[in-house]
C-alpha positions in Angstrom: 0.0 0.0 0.0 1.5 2.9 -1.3 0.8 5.7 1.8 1.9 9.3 0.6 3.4 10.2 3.8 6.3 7.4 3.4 7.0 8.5 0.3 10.5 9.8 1.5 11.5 6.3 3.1 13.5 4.2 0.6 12.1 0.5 0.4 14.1 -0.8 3.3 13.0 2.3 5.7 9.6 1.5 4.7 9.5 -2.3 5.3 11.3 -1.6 8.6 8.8 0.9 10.0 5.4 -1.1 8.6 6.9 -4.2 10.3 6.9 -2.3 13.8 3.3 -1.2 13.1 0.5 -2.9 14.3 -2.5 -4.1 12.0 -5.9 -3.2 13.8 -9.2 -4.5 12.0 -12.1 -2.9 12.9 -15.9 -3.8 11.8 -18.5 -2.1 9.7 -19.7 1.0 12.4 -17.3 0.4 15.2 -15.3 3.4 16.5 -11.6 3.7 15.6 -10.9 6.4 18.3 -13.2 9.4 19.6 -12.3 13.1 19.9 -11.0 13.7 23.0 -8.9 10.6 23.3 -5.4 10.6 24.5 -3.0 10.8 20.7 -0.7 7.6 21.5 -0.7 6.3 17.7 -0.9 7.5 13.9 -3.0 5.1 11.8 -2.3 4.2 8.4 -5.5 3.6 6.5 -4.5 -0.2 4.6 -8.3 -1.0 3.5 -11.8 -0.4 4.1 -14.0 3.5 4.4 -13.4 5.3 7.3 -16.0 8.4 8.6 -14.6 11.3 10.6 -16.9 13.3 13.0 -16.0 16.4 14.5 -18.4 17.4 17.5 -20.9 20.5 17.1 -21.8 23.6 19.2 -25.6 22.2 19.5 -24.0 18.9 21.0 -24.8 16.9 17.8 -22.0 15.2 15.4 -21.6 15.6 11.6 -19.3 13.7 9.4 -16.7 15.7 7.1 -14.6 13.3 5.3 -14.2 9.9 4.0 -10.7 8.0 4.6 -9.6 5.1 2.3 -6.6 3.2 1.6 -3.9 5.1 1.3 -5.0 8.2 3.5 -3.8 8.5 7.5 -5.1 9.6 10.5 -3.8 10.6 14.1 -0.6 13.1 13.0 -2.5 16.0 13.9 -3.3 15.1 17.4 0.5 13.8 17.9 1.9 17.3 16.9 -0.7 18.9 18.7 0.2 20.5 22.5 -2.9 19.5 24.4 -2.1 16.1 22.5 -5.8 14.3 22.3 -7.9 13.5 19.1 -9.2 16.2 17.3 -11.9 14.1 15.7 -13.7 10.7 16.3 -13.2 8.1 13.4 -15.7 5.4 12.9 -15.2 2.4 10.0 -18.1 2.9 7.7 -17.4 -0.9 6.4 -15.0 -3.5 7.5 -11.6 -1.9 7.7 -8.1 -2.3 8.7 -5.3 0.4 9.3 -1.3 -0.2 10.5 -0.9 0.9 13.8 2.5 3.5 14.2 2.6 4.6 18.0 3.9 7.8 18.7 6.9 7.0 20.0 8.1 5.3 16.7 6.7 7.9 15.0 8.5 10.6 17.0 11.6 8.6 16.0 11.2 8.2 12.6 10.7 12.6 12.0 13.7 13.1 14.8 15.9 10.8 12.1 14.7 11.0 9.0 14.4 14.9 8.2 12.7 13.9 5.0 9.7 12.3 6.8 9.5 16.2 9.1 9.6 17.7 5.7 7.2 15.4 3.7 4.5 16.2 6.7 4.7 20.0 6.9 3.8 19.6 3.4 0.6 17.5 3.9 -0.3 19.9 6.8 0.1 22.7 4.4 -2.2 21.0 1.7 -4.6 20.3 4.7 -4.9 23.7 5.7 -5.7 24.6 2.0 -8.1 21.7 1.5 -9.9 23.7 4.4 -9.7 27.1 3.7 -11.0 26.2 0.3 -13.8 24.4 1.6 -14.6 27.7 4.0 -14.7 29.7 0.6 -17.1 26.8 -0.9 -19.4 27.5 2.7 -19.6 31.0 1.8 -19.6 31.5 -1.8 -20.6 28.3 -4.1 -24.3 26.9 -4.0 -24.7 23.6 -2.8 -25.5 22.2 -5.7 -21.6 22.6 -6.7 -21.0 22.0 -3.5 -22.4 18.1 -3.8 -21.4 17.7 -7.5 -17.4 18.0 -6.2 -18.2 16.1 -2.8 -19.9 13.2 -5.2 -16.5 13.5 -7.5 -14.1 13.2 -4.6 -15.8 10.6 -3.0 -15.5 8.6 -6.4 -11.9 8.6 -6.4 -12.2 7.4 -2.9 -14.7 4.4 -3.8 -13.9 3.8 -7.4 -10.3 5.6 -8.4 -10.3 6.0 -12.0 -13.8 4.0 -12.8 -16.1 6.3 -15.1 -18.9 4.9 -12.5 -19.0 4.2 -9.0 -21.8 3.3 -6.0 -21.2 5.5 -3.3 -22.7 3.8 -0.1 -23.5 7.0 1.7 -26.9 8.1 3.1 -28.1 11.4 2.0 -27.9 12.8 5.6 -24.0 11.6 5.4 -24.0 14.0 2.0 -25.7 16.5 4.0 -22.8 16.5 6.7 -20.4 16.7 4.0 -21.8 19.6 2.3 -23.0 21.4 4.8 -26.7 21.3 4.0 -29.5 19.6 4.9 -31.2 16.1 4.0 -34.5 17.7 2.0 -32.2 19.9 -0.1 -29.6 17.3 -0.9 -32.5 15.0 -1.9 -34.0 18.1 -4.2 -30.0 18.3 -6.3 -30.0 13.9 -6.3 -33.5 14.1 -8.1 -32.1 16.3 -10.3 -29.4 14.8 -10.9 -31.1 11.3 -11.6 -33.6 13.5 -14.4 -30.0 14.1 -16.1 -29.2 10.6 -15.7 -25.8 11.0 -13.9 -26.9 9.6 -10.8 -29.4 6.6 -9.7 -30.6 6.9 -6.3 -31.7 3.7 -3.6 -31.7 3.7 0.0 -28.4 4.3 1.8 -26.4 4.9 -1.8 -25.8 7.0 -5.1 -24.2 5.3 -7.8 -23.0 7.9 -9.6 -23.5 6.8 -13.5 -21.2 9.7 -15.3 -18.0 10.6 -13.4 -16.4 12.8 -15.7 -20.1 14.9 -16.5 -20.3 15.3 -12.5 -16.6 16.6 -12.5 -17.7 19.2 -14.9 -20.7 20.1 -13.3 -18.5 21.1 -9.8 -15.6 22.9 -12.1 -13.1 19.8 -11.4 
């Protein structure tokens, strides 16, 4: 599994460091880690969906983003001061992840400079991922808004394929879009008039990637 964040180890550093890590598997809705928790690991995402939640004002929970293979979790809280989870994870399918704790990973940024520098640059895209999605908040409709969420989370369920099921509930698109369940259903019918999408309880298979990708201005 080809994780973005060990792209600076050379094979041997890799293999070394996965063999130290620990493989967790975790079942369809069971929580990875809540917010809140004591950081003591960084997880490396080796198959299956993962859902993060970050905690509202009202005391309610919404989901912002999808984690597949490939993708990581738990860096943030480890570089973090107060050093607990900034969000809680929960496996939206079976799933397993490689288990780095933070001592090892500690270790590996205190001796391989390359790591330290690979990671400020994945912060960096992080904090741009976000403040582009504040500027989508405030000034693109949601309609946009749900054509690009549907794209990305294509890549995530079906990299490359020009159609994909995407076994999300429209309240999940909701979270994800920042909108509500009534209007996100009112864009899906719309969409299935067009014939880009087919709806069924608990899923969208989206039937025309690259027409969707237009549609948000990917």
């Amino acid at each position: 599994m080809p994780w973005p964040l060990l792209t600076s180890l050379d094979e041997t550093e890799r293999r070394e460091l996965l063999e130290l890590a620990r493989r967790r598997s975790f079942a369809r809705h069971e929580v990875v880690c809540h917010a809140g928790d004591p950081a003591d690991s960084l997880h490396l995402v080796e198959s299956g969906r993962l859902a993060v939640h970050v905690s509202l004002p009202s005391g309610d929970s919404a989901m912002i983003n999808v984690l597949g293979p490939g993708d990581y979790f738990g860096e943030l809280a480890l570089l973090s001061e107060d050093g607990q989870r900034t969000a809680t994870i929960t496996a939206l399918e079976p799933a397993t992840t490689r288990v780095v704790t933070a001592s090892a990973f500690r270790r590996l940024r205190e001796t391989r400079p390359a790591v330290e520098r690979t990671l400020t640059a994945f912060l960096a895209g992080r904090v741009d991922e976000l403040s582009q999605r504040l500027i989508e908040a405030m000034y693109v409709g949601l309609d946009r808004r749900l054509y690009r969420r549907l794209a990305e989370l294509c890549e995530t369920y079906g990299p490359g394929e020009p159609r994909v099921v995407v076994p999300l509930t429209q309240t999940q698109l909701a979270d994800l879009t920042g909108g509500t369940r009534p209007t996100v259903n009112q864009v899906l019918q719309r969409l299935a008039e067009a014939g880009l999408v087919s709806i069924a309880r608990g899923r969208v298979e989206v039937l025309d990637v690259a027409a969707l990708r237009r549609r948000g201005g990917l």
